[in-house]
C-alpha positions as CSV (number, residue, x, y, z in Angstrom):
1,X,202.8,144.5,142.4
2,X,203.8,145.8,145.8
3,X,201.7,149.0,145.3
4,X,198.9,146.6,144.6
5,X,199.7,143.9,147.7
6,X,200.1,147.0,150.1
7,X,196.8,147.9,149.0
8,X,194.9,144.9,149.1
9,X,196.7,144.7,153.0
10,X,195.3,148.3,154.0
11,X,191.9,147.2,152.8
12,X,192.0,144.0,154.8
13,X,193.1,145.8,157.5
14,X,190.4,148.7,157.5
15,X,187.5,146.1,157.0
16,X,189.1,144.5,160.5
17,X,189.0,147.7,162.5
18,X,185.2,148.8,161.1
19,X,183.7,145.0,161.8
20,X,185.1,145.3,164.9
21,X,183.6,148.5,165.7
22,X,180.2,147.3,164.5
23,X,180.6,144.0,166.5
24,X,181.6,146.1,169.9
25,X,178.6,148.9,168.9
26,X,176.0,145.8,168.9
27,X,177.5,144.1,172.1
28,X,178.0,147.5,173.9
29,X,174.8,150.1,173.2
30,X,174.2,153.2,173.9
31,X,172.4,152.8,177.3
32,X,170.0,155.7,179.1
33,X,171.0,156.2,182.7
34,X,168.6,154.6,185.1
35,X,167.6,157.8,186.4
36,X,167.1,159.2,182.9
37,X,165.1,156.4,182.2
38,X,162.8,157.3,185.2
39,X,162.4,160.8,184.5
40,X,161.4,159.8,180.7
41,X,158.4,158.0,182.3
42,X,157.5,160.5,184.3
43,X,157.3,163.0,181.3
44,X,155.5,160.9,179.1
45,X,152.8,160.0,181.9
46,X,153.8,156.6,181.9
47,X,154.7,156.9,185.7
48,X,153.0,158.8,188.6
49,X,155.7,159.8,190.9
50,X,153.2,160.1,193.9
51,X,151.6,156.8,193.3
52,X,155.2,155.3,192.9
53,X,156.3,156.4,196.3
54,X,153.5,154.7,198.1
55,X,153.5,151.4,196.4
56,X,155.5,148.7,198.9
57,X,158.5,147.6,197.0
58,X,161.8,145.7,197.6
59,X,164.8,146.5,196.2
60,X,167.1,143.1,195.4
61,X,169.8,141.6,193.7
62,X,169.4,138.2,192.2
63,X,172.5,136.3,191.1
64,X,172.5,135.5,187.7
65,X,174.0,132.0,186.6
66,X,177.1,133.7,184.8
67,X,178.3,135.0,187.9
68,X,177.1,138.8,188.0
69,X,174.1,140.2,189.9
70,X,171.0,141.5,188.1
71,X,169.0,144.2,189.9
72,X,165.6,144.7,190.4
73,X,162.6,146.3,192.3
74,X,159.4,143.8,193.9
75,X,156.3,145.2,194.0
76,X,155.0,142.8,196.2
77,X,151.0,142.3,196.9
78,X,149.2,140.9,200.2
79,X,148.2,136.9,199.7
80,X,149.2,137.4,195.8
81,X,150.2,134.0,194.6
82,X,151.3,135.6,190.9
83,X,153.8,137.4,189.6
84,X,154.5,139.2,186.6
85,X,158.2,140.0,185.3
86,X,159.0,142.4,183.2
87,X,162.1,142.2,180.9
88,X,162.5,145.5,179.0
89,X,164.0,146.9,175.8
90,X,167.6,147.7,174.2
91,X,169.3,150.6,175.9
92,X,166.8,151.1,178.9
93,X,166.0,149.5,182.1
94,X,163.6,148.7,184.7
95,X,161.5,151.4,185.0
96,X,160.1,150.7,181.1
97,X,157.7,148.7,183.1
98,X,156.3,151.2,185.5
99,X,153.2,151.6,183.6
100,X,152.0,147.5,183.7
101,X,152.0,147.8,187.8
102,X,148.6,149.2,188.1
103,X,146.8,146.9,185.7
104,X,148.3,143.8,187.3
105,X,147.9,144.9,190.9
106,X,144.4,145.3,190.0
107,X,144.4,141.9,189.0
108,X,146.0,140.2,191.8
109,X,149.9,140.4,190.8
110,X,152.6,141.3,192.0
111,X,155.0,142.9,190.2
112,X,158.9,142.0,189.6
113,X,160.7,145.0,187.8
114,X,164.5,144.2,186.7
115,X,167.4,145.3,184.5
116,X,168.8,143.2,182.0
117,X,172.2,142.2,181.8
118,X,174.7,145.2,180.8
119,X,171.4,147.7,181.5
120,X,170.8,150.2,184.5
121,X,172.5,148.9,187.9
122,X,172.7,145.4,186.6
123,X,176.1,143.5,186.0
124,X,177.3,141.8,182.9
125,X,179.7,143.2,180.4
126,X,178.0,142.5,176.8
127,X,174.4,142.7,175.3
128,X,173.7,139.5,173.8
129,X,170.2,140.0,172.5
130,X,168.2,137.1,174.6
131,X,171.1,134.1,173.9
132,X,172.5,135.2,177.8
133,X,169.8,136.5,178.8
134,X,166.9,133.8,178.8
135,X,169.4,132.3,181.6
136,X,169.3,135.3,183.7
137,X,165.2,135.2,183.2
138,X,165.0,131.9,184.6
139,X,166.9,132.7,188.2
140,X,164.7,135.6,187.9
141,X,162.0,133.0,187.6
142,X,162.9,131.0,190.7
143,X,163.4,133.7,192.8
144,X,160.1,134.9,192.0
145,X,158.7,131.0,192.6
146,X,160.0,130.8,196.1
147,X,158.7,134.3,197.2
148,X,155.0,132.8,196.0
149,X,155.6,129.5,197.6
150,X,153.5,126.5,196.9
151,X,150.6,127.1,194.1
152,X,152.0,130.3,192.7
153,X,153.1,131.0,188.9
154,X,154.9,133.4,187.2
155,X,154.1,135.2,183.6
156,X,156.5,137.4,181.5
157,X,155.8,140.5,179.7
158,X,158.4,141.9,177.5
159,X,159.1,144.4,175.2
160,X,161.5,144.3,172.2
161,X,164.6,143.1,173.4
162,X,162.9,142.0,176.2
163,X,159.8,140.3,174.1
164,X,162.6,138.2,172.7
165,X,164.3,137.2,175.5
166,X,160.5,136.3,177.1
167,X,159.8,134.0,174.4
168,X,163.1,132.6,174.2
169,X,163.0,132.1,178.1
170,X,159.8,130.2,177.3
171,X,161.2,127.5,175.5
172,X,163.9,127.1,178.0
173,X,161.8,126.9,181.7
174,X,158.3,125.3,181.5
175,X,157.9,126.7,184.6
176,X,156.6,129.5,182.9
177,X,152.7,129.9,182.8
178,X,152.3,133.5,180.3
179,X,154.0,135.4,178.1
180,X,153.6,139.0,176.9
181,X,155.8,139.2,173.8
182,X,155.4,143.3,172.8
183,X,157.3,144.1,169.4
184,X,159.6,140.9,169.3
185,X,162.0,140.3,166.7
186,X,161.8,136.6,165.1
187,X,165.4,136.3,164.3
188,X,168.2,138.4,165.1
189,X,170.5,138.0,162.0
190,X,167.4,139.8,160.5
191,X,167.9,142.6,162.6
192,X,171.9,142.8,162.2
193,X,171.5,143.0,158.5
194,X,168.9,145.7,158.3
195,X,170.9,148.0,160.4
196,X,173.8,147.2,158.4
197,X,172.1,148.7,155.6
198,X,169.4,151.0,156.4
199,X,172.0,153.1,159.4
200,X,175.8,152.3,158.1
201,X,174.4,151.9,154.7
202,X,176.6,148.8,153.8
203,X,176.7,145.6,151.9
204,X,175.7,142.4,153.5
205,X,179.0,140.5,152.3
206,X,181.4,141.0,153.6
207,X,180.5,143.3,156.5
208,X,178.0,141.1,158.1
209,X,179.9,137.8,158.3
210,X,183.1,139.6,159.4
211,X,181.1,141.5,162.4
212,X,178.9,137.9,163.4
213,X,182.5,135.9,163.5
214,X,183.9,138.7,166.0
215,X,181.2,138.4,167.9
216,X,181.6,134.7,168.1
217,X,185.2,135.6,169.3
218,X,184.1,138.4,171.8
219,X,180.8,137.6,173.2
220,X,180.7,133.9,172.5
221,X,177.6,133.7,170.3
222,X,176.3,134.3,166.7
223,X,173.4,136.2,165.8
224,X,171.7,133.5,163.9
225,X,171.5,132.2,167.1
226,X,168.8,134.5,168.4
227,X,166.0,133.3,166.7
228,X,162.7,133.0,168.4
229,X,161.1,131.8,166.0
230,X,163.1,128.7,165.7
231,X,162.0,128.1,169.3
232,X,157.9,128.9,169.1
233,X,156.9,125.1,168.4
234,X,158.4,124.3,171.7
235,X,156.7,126.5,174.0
236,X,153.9,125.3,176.1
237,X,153.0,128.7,177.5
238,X,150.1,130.9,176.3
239,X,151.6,133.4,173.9
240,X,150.6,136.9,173.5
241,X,152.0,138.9,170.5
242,X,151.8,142.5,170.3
243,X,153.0,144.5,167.3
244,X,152.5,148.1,165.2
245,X,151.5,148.0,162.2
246,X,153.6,151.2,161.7
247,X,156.7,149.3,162.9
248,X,159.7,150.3,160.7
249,X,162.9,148.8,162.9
250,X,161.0,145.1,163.7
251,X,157.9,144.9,160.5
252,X,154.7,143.6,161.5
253,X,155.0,140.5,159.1
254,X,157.8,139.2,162.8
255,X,154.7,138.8,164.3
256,X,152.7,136.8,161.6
257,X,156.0,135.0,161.2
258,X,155.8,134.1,165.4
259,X,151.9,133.3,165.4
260,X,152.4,130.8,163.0
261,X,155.3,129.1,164.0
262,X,153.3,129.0,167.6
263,X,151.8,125.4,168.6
264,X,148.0,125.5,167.8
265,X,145.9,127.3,169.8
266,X,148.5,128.7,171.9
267,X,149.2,132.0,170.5
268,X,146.9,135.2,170.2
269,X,148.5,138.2,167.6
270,X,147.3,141.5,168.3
271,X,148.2,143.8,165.9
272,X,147.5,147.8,166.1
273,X,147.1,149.8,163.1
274,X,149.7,152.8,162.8
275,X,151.9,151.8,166.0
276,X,155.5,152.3,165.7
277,X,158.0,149.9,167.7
278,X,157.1,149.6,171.2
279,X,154.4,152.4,170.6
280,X,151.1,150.2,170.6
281,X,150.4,151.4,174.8
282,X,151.6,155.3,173.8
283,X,149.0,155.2,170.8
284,X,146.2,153.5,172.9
285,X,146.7,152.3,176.6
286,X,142.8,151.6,176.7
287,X,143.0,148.9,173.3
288,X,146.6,147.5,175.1
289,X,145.2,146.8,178.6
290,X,142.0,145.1,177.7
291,X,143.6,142.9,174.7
292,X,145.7,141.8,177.4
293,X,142.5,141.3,179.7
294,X,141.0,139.3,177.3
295,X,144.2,137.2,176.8
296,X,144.6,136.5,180.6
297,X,140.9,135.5,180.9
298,X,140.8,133.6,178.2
299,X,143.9,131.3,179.7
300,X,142.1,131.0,182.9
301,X,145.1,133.7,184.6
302,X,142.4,136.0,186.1
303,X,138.7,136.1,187.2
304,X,136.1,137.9,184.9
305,X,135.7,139.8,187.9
306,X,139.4,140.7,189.8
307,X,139.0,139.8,193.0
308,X,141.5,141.8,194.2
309,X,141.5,145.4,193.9
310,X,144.8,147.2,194.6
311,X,144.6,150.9,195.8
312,X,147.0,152.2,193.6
313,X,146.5,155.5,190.9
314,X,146.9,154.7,187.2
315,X,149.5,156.7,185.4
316,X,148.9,160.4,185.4
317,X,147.8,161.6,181.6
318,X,151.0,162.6,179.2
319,X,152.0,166.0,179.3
320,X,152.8,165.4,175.0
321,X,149.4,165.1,173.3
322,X,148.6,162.0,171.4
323,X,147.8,160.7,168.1
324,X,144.0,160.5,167.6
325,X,144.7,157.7,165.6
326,X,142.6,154.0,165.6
327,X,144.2,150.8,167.0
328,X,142.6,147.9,164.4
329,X,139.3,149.1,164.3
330,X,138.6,150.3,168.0
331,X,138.0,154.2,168.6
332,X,142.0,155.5,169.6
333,X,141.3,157.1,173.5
334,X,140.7,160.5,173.9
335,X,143.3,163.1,174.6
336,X,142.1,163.6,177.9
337,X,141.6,160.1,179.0
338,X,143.6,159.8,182.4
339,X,143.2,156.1,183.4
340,X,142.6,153.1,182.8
341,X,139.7,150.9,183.0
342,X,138.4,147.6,182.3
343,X,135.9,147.0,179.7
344,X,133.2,144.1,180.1
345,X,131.9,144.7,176.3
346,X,133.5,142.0,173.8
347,X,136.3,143.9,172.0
348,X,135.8,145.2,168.4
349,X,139.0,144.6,167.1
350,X,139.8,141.8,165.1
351,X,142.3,139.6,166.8
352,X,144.0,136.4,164.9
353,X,142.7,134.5,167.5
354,X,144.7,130.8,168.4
355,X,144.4,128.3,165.8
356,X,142.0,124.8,165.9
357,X,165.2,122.5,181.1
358,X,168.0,123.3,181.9
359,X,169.7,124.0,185.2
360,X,170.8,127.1,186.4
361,X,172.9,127.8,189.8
362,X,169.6,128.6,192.0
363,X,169.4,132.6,193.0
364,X,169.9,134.5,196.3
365,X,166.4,134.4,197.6
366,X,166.8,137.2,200.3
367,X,166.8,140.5,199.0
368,X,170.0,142.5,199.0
369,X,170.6,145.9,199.3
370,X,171.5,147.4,195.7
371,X,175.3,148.8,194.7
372,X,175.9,152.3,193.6
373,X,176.2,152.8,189.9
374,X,179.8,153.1,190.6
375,X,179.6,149.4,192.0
376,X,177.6,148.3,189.5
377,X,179.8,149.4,186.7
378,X,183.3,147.9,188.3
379,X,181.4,144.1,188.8
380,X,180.6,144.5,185.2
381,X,182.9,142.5,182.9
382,X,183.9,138.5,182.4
383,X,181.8,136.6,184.6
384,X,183.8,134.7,186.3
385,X,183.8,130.4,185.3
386,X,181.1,129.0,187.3
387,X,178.5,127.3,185.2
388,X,180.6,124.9,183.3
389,X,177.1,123.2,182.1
390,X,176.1,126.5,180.2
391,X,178.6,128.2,177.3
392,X,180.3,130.5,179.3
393,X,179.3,134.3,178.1
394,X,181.7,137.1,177.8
C-alpha cells in the first residue's frame, strides 16, 4: 500500500513539474534577437538595407498601460493624416513589417513599426497571446492619433500572433478604422491543444487543464480566453483575412470560422492556395499587395489613384528562389520579379467577398530615446500596480 501511495505521489508530482514547464514554455518563447530578426529580412529580400537607411524614422518608446515601455520605429510621411501599425508574430519583432512600408507610403501612410510585449527591446515579462496585448495596441493607437491630429485614422495589420491581437484590439477601441488580420488563430485553446499533441505528443487530459490552471496562476489568464472569434460580431472595423491554404500550425477552415462570425458585409477572406503560415506575401507579394488594394479601396481608405507617391525602393528580389506556385487562381510572380506594382485590372481570384471601450493610462506622446537590450531585458518583469481598472498581468 505504501509502495503504491509513493507511487501515485511521484506521478502527481512529475505531472506538476512537466505542466509547469509547458505553461512557462508558452508564456516564455523562444524569441529571435532583434538584430537577427533584421538580418532574416534582409536575406529573404523582404528588406532593402539601402532604402531603409534613407527612409525618415523615429525611434520611441510608448508606455504601455501595465507599466512597461513597448518600443517602436515611426516612419513618418509629409501631410500623411494615416497610419498603419503593425503588430507582428510569436518569437519575432518589429522588423516583420519592413516589407508593408513601401506599399503604404505609396499610398499615403505612415508607418508605425513596434515590438510586442516580451519581444525585441520591448518590456513585459510574459507572452500572453493577444489577452495583454490588445491593451498595449490601443496606447499604441493613441499615440499614433495625436501624431495625426484632427481628421486622421489609424488601421492595423497583423500577422499571426499579431493578426490576433489586431482583431482582438478591434473589438476593444472603435477608434480603429482597418484591420489586416494575416494567418490569425480563432481561439487559442485550439492552438494549446494541438501543440500538446502534434510536438509533446500528449493527451489532452490531463496535461492541458493542468498547464491552462498554471497559467491562470502565473500570467493571470486562460487560454480559452483568447478567442477572436468570440469577439468578430463586435467589431465595427473593415476586416481583412488572409490565410494559406497550405497552413498546417493555424488550418485554413480559422479563417472561414472568422469571416463568418464577422458582422455582414464587413469582412473580406482571402485565401491563397498552397501558402504555409504567414507565407501568403513569400509565395506571391504581387496577389498580397493588390488583394489588400482592393480591400482599402473598396472601404473608401485610399484613392483609385494614390495621390501620394512616396520615393522609396520596394524590397530588393530574395536571394532563395521561390515556388512557382498559383495563389487562388492568379498566375504566382515570376522568379525574377523585383517590385511591386499596382494593378488597375479587376483581380482574378475568387475572394469570399462581404456578406448582404475601455480606458487605458494615455501614452508618452514625445518620442524617447530607446534602452539597450541590456535595459530592456532588466525593466522586463511584474509591471508594477498601476491600472487597477484592467486585471493586472504578470
Amino acid at each position: 500500500m505504501l509502495i503504491f501511495l509513493s507511487l501515485i505521489g511521484g506521478l502527481i508530482i512529475a505531472l506538476g513539474l512537466f505542466s509547469a514547464y509547458l505553461c512557462w514554455r508558452a508564456l516564455h518563447p523562444r524569441v529571435i534577437p532583434l538584430l537577427k530578426t533584421y538580418q532574416i529580412e534582409v536575406e529573404h529580400g523582404r528588406l532593402d538595407e539601402h532604402a531603409y537607411r534613407t527612409w525618415p524614422k523615429q525611434e520611441v518608446k510608448i508606455r504601455s498601460p501595465w507599466g512597461y515601455y513597448l518600443a517602436a520605429t515611426y516612419f513618418p510621411q509629409p501631410g500623411a493624416k494615416r497610419t498603419l501599425i503593425f503588430a507582428h508574430g510569436h518569437g519575432y519583432s518589429r522588423f516583420g513589417g519592413a516589407k508593408v512600408i513601401p506599399f503604404f507610403h505609396r499610398h499615403g501612410f505612415n508607418v508605425l513599426l513596434f515590438d510586442q510585449r516580451g519581444h525585441g527591446l520591448s518590456g513585459g515579462s510574459t507572452c500572453t497571446y493577444g489577452y495583454y496585448e490588445r491593451y498595449d495596441l490601443k496606447a499604441l493607437t493613441t499615440w499614433a492619433l495625436a501624431q495625426l491630429g484632427p481628421g486622421g485614422i489609424v488601421g492595423t495589420l497583423g500577422e499571426s500572433l499579431g493578426a490576433a491581437t489586431c482583431l482582438l484590439h478591434a473589438a476593444l477601441d472603435p477608434r480603429v478604422a482597418f484591420v489586416i488580420a494575416d494567418s490569425p488563430y480563432a481561439r487559442l485553446d485550439d492552438v494549446f491543444k494541438r501543440r500538446l499533441h502534434e510536438d509533446y505528443h500528449l493527451p489532452e487530459i490531463p496535461f492541458y487543464y493542468t498547464t491552462t490552471w498554471l497559467c491562470r496562476l502565473i500570467a493571470g489568464f486562460m487560454p480559452h480566453q483568447v478567442a477572436p472569434i468570440d469577439v468578430m460580431p463586435s467589431v465595427q472595423a473593415p476586416v481583412l483575412l488572409i490565410h494559406g491554404s497550405a497552413d498546417t500550425l493555424i488550418p485554413v477552415e480559422t479563417a472561414q470560422e472568422l469571416y463568418h462570425a464577422a458582422p455582414e458585409g464587413k469582412c473580406i477572406l482571402y485565401i491563397a492556395e498552397s501558402a504555409e503560415h504567414v507565407g501568403v506575401f513569400d509565395l506571391n507579394p504581387t496577389a498580397y499587395f493588390d488583394h489588400i488594394t482592393a480591400f482599402l479601396r473598396r472601404f473608401g481608405f485610399i484613392e483609385p489613384s494614390p495621390e501620394h507617391t512616396a520615393p522609396v525602393t520596394a524590397p530588393a528580389h530574395p536571394r532563395r528562389r521561390r515556388r512557382n506556385a498559383q495563389t487562388s487562381g492568379q498566375e504566382a510572380v515570376s522568379s525574377n520579379a523585383q517590385r511591386w506594382e499596382p494593378s488597375d485590372q479587376p483581380l482574378s481570384s475568387p475572394i469570399q467577398e462581404p456578406r448582404a471601450q475601455d480606458d487605458v493610462p494615455p501614452p508618452s506622446s514625445e518620442p524617447e530615446k530607446l534602452e539597450t537590450p541590456a535595459a530592456a531585458r532588466r525593466k522586463r518583469g511584474r509591471p508594477p500596480k498601476t491600472a487597477s481598472n484592467l486585471p493586472h498581468p504578470r
